[in-house]
ZASEFI-460387 format. One record per residue (C-alpha): x, y, z; residue in one letter. Coordinates in pm, whole numbers, padded with zeros to 5 digits, always signed. Example, Ala and Ser with C-alpha at 12.3 -4.5 7.8 and 13.67 -1.06 7.14 Angstrom:
// residues 2
+01230-00450+00780a/+01367-00106+00714s/
This chain:
// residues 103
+00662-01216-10101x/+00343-01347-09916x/+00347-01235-09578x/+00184-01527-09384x/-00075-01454-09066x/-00203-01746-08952x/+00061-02023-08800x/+00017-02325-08653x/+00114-02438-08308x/+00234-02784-08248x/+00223-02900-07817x/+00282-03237-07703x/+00067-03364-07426x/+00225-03562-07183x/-00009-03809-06999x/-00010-03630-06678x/-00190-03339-06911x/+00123-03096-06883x/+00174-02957-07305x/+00433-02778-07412x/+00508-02614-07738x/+00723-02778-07930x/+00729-02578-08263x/+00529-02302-08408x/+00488-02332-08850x/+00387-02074-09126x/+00309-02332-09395x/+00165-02710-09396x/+00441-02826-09516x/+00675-02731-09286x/+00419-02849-09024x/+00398-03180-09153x/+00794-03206-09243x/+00926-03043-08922x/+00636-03077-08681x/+00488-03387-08692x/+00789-03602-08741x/+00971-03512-08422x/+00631-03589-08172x/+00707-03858-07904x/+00479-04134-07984x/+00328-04193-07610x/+00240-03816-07661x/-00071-03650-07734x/-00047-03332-07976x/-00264-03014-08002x/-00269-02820-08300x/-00360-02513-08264x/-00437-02233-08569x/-00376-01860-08444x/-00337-01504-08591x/-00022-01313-08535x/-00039-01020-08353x/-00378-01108-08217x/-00562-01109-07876x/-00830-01288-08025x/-00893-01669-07912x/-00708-01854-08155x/-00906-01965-08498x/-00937-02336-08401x/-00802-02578-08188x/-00764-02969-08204x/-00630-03262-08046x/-00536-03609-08112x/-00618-03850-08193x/-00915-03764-08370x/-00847-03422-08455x/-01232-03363-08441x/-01388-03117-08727x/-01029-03017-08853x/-01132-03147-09232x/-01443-02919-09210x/-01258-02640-09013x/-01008-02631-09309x/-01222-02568-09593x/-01333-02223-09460x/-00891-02151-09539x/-00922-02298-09858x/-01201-02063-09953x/-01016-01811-09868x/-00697-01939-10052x/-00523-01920-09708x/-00425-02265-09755x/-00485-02534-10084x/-00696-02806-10111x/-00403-03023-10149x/-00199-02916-09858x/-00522-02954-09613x/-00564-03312-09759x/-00218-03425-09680x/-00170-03287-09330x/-00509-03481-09218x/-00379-03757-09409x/-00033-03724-09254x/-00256-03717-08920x/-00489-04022-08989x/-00186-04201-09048x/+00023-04094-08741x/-00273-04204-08536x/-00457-04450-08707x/-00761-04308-08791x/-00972-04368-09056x/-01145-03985-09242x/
């Protein structure tokens, strides 16, 4: 068994700018299944890429709607077989479509 050590943090931004986590994922796919689907449309959403067990600034850091530099940010992880080609592809996909940007 793979033990995983980078997650993803999923917080909603309200539009008075107060976030709050709302879900914390080991894999893309359970990002995309569990934390993209339950985000309150009026909301903003930062994702946010971390190590466990770290007091290092987290690894990267992006909000919607653009998710600025995310594509380019993920291919350092697929390099690194941290995360597949295919898996980065459909969680910016997943996000283009959520917010209606075009890659």
């Amino acid at each position: 068994m793979m033990f995983r050590r980078l997650y993803w943090v999923v917080e909603e931004v309200d539009t008075s700018g107060r976030s709050q986590v709302t879900g914390v994922y080991t894999s893309i796919q359970d990002l995309i299944k569990h934390g993209l689907c339950g985000v309150d449309a009026g909301n903003e959403i930062r994702l946010t890429l971390t190590k466990l067990d770290s007091s290092k600034p987290p690894l990267g850091c992006w909000r919607s709607p653009k998710f600025d530099e995310l594509e380019t940010a993920l291919e350092e992880y697929i390099r690194t077989d941290e995360f597949t080609e295919e898996q980065c592809k459909s969680l910016c996909d997943e996000l283009h479509k959520m917010y209606q940007v075009t890659a």
